[in-house]
N, C-alpha and C positions, 0 to 999 in steps of 0.2 A: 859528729860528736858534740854534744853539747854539755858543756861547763856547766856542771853543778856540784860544785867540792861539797863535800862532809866537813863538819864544823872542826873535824881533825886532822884532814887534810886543807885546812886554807887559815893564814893566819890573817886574823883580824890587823887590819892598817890604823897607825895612831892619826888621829882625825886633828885638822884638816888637813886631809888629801887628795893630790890635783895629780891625775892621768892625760898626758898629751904623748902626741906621736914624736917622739924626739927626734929620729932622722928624718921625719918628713920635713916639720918645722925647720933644722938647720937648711935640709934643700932648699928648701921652697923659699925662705929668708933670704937665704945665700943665693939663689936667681934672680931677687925681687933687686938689690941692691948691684948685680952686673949688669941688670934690665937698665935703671935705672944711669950705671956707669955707661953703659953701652949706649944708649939712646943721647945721652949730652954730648958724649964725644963723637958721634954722629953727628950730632946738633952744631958741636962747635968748629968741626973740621971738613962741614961741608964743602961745597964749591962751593965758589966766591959769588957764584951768581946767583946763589939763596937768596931770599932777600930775610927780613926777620921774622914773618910769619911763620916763616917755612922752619926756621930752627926750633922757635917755639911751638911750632905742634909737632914735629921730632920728638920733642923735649917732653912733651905733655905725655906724649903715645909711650916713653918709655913708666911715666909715673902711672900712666893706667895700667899698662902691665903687673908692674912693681906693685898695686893694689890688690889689683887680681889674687896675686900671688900670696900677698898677703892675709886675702879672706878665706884663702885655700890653707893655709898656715896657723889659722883662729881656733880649729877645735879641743877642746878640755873637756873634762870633766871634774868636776870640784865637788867631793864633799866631805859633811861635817857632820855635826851631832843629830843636826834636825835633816838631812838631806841631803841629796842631791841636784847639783847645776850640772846641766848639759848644753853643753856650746858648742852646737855643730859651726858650719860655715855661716848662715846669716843669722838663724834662727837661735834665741836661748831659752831654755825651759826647765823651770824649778819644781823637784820632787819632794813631796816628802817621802820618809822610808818604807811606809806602810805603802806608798801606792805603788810601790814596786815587787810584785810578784815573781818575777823570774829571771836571771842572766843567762843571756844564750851566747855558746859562742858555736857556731858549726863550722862543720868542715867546709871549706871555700866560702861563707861567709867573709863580708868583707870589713866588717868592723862588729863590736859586741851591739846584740838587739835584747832592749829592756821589754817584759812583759809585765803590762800596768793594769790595775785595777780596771780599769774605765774596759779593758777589752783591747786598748790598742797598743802598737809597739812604738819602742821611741830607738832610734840610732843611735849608738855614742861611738860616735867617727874618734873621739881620740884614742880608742883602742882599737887597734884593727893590727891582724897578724902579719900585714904585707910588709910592716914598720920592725918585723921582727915578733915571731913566732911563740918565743917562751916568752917574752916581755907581756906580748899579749893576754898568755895562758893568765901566768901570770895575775894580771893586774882583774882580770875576769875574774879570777877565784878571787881575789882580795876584795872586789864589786860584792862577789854572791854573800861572801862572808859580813860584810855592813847591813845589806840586806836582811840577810840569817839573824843578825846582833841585835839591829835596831829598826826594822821594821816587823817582818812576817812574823816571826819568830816571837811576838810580842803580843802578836793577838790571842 
């Protein structure tokens, strides 16, 4: 099924507006910070016959984690009058509304897929149904509706 609300089923969102996964992010935070707990008190409560490298890269291996986790915890989407930011995990990429032709959301898809002028799609991992299913729908129809407002709908 793919999300395309009628400009009367979706209300327009007061701009600027930022979509992210909120249970993910609390998880995914909320690991990076026991990773973190967990690897220094490893660190600090080793055996005695650690010497100090050995706590300190303990200690490191819990911060790399704790990163990890945190780049996994980065995606938004932000927008406003001129557009949209999309901030997946490494990558960001700035739209304007016009080059956004279509919001899809399907069934077993895993986050909403943008169809763009250029012919290609773009992910926006901060919406994805796995985070919660109407939030999704949701925020999909709120996406097509900016779309509908301030881009396509204008040409």
């Amino acid at each position: 099924m793919t999300v395309q609300p009628s400009r009367a089923t979706a209300a327009l969102p007061s701009l600027p507006r930022t979509w992210r996964p909120v249970l993910t992010r609390v998880v995914l935070l909320g690991l990076a910070v026991v990773s973190i707990g967990f690897f220094s008190a490893i660190a600090a409560l080793g055996p005695s016959n650690w010497q100090r490298h050995d706590r300190i890269g303990i200690a490191v291996s819990g911060l790399l984690f704790a990163l990890v986790l945190s780049v996994l915890a980065r995606p938004a989407a932000k927008a406003d009058r001129q557009g949209l930011t999309v901030v997946n995990f490494v990558r960001s990429r700035r739209l304007e509304w016009a080059e956004i032709l279509g919001v899809n959301l399907r069934r077993g898809d895993p986050w909403v897929l943008l169809d763009l002028a250029d012919g290609g799609t773009l992910a926006v991992v901060a919406i994805q149904p796995g985070a919660g299913l109407r939030q999704a729908v949701r925020a999909a129809r709120e996406l097509r509706a900016c779309v509908d407002a301030y881009g396509t709908a204008r040409r």
